[in-house]
Residue frames as a rotation matrix with the C-alpha (Angstrom) as fourth column:
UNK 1
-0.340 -0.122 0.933 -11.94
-0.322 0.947 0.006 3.89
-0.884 -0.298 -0.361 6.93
UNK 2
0.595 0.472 0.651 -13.64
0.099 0.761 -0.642 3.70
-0.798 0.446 0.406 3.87
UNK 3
0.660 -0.220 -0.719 -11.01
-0.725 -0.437 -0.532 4.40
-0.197 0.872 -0.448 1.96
UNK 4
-0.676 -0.657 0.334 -8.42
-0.642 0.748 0.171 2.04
-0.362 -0.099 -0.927 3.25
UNK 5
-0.168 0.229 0.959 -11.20
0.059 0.973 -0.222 -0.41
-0.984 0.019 -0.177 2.13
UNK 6
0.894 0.400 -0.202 -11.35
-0.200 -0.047 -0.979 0.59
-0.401 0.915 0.038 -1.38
UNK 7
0.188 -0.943 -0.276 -7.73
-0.982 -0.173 -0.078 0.66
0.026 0.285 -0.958 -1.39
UNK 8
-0.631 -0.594 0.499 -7.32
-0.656 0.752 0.064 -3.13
-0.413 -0.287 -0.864 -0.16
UNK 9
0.262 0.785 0.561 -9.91
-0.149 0.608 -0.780 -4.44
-0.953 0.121 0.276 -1.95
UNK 10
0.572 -0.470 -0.672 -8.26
-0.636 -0.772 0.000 -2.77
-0.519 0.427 -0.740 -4.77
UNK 11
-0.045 -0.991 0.130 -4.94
-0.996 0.034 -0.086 -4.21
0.081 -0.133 -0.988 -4.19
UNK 12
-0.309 0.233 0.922 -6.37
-0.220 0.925 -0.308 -7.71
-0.925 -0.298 -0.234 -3.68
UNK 13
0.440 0.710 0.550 -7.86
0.205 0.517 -0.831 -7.94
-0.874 0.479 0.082 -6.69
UNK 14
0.638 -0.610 -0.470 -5.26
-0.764 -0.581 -0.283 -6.82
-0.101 0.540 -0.836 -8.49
UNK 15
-0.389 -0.918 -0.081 -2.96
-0.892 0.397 -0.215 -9.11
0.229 -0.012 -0.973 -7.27
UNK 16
0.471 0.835 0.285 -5.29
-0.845 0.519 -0.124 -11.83
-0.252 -0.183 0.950 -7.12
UNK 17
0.699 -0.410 -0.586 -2.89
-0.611 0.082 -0.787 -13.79
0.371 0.908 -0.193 -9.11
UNK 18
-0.021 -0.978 0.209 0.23
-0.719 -0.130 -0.683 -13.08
0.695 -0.165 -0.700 -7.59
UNK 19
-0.197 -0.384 -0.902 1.40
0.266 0.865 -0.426 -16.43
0.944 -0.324 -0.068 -5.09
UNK 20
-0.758 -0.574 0.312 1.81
0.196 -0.655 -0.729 -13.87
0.623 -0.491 0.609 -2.17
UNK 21
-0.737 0.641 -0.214 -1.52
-0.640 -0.561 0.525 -13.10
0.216 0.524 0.824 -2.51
UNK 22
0.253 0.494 -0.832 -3.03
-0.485 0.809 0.333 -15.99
0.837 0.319 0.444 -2.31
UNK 23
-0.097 -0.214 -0.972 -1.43
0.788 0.580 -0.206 -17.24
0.608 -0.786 0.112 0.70
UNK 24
-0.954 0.177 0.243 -2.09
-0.279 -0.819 -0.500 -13.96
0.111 -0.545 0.831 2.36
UNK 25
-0.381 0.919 0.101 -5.69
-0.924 -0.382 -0.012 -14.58
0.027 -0.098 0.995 1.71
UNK 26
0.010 0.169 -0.986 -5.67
-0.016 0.986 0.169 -18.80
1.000 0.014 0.013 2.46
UNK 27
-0.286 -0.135 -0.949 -5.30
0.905 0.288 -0.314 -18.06
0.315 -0.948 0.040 6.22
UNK 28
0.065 0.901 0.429 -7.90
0.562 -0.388 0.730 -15.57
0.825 0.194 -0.532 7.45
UNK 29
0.856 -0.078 -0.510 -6.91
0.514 0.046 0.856 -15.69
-0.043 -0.996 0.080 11.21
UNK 30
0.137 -0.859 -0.493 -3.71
0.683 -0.279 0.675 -14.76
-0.718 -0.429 0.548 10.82
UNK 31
0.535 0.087 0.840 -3.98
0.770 -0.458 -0.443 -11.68
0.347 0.885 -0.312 8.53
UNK 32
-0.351 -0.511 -0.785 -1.00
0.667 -0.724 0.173 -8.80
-0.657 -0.463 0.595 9.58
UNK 33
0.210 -0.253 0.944 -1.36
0.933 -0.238 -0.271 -5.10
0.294 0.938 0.186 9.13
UNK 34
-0.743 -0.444 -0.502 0.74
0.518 -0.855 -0.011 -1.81
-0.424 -0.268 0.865 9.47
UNK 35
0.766 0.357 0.535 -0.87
0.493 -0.860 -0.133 1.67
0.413 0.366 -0.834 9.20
UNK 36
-0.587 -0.810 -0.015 1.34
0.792 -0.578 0.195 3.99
-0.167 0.103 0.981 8.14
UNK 37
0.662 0.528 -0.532 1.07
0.546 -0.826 -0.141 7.66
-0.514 -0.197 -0.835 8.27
UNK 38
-0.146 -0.692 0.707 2.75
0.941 -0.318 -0.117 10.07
0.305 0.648 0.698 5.59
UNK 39
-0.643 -0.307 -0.701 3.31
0.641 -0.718 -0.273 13.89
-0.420 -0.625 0.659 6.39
UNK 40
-0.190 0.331 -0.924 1.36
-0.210 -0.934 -0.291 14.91
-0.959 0.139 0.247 3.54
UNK 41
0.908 0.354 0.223 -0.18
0.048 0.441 -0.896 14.44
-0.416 0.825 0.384 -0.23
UNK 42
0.015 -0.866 -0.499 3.71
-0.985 0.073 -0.157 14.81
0.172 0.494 -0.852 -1.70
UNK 43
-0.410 -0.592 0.694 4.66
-0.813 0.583 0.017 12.06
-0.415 -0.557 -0.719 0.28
UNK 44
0.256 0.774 0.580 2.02
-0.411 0.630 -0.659 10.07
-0.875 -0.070 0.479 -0.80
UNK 45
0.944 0.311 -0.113 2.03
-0.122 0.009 -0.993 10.66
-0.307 0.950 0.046 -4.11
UNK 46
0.351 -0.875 -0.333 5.66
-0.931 -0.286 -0.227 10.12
0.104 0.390 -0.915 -4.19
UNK 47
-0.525 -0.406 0.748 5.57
-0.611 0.791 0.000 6.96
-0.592 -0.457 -0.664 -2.81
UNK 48
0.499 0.697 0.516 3.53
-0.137 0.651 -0.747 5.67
-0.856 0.302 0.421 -5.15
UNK 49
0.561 -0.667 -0.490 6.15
-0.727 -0.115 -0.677 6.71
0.395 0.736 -0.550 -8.02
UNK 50
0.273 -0.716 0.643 8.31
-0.961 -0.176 0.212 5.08
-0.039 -0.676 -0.736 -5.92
UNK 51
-0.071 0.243 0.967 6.85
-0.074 0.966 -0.248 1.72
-0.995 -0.089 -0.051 -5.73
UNK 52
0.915 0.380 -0.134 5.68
-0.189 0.110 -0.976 2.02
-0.356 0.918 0.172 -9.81
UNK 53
0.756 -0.466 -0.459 9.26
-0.570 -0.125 -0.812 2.38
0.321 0.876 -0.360 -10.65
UNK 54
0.020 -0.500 0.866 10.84
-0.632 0.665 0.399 0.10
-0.775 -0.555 -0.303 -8.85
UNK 55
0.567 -0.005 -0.824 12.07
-0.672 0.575 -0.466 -3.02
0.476 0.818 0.323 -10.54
UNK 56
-0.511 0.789 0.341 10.45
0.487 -0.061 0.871 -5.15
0.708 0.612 -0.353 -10.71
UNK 57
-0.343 0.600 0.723 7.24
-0.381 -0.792 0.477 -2.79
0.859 -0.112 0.500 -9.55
UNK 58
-0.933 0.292 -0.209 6.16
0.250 0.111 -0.962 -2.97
-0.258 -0.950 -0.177 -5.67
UNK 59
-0.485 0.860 0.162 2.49
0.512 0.128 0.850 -3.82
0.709 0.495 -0.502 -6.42
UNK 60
-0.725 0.256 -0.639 0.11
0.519 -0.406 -0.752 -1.40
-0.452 -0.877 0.162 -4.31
UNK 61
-0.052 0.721 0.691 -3.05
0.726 -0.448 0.521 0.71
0.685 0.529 -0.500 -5.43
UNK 62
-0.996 -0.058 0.073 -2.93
0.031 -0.942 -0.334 4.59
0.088 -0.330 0.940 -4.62
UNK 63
-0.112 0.993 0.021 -6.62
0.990 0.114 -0.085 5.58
-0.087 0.011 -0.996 -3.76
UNK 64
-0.961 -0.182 0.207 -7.91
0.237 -0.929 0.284 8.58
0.141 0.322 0.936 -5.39
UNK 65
-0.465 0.884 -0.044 -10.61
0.571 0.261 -0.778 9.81
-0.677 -0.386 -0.627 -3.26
UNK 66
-0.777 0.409 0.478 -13.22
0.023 -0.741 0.672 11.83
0.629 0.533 0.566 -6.29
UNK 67
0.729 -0.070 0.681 -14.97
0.567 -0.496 -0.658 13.95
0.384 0.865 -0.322 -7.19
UNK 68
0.921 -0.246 -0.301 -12.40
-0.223 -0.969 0.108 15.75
-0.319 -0.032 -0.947 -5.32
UNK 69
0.697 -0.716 -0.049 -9.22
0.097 0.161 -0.982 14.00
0.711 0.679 0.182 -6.85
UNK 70
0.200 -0.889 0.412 -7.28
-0.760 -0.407 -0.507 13.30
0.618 -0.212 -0.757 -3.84
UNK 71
0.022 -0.321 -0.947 -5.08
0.059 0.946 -0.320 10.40
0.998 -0.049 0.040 -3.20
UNK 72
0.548 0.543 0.637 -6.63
-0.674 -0.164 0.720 9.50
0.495 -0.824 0.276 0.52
UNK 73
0.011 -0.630 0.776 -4.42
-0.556 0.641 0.529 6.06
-0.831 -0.437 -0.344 1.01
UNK 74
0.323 -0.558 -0.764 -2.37
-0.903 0.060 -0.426 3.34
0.283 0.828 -0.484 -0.12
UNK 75
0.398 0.161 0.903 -2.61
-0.648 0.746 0.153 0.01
-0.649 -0.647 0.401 0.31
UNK 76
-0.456 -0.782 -0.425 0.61
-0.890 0.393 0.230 -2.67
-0.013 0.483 -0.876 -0.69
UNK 77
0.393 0.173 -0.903 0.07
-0.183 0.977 0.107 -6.17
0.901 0.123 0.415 -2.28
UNK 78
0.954 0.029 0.299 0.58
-0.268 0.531 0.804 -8.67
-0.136 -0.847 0.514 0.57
UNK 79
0.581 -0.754 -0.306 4.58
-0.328 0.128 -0.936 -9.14
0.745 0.644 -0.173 1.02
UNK 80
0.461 -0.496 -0.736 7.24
0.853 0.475 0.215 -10.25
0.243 -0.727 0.642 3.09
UNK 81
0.885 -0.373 -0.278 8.18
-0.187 -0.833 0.521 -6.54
-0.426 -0.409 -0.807 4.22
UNK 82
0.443 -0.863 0.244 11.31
0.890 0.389 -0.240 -6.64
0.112 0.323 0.940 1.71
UNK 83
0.008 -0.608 -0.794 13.93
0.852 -0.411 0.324 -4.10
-0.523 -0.679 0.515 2.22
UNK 84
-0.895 -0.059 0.443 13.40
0.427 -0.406 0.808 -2.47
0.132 0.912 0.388 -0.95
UNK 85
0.171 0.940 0.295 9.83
0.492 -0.341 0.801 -1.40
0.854 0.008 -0.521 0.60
UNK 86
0.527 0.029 -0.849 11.29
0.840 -0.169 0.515 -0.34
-0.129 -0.985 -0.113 3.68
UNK 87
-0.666 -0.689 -0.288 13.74
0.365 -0.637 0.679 1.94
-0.651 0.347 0.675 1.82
UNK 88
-0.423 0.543 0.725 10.73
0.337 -0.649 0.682 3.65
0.841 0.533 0.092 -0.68
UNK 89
0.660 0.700 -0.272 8.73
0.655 -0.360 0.664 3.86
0.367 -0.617 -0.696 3.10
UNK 90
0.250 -0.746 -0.617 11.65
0.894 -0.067 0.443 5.81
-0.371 -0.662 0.651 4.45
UNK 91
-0.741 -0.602 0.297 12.48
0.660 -0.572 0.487 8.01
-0.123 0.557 0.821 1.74
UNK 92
-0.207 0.840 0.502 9.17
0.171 -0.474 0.864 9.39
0.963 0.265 -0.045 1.97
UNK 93
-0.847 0.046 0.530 8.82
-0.486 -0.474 -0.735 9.74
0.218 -0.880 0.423 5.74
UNK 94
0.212 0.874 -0.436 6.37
-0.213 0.477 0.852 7.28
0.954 -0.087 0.288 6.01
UNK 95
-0.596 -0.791 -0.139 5.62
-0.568 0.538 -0.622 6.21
0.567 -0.292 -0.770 9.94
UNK 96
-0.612 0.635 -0.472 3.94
0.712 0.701 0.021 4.25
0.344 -0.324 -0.881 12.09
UNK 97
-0.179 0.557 0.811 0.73
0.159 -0.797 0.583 5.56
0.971 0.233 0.054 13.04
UNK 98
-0.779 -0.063 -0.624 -0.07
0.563 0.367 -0.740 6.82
0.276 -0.928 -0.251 16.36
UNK 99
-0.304 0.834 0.460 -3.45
0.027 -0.475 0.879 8.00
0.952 0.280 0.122 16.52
């Protein structure tokens, strides 16, 4: 858990800017989120290529947990689930979690 919060804090402040963003974070109550499960550090780390090279870039912040250098989660800028994120979550085997 504490990673996902280093990640979305992250990723908020990053995109602190961005419009999206902002209205994500003007209505408290009604915050949505998915947890996604990946199969494995490839997957991860590929999705994050994934999203960087996109055009234009699918804002998100990999977390690299240290000192041991490994990418723990990944948390996207607030969006409208665009298809172009559904198709980088796919190609990686990303799914819903069921814990």
């Amino acid at each position: 858990m504490a990673q996902v919060a280093h990640a979305t804090s992250a990723v908020l402040h990053e995109t602190r800017e961005l419009p999206a963003t902002q209205m994500y974070l003007s209505d408290l109550q009604n915050m949505r989120k998915v947890v996604l499960q990946t199969p494995d550090r490839t997957s991860i780390e590929r999705l994050s290529a994934l999203l960087a090279s996109a055009s234009p870039t699918i804002p998100h912040h990999l977390w690299i947990e240290q000192p041991e250098n490994v990418p723990t989660c990944l948390a996207f800028a607030p969006n409208t689930r665009e298809n172009r994120v559904k198709k980088a979550l796919d190609k990686t085997s990303c799914r819903l979690w069921k814990g």
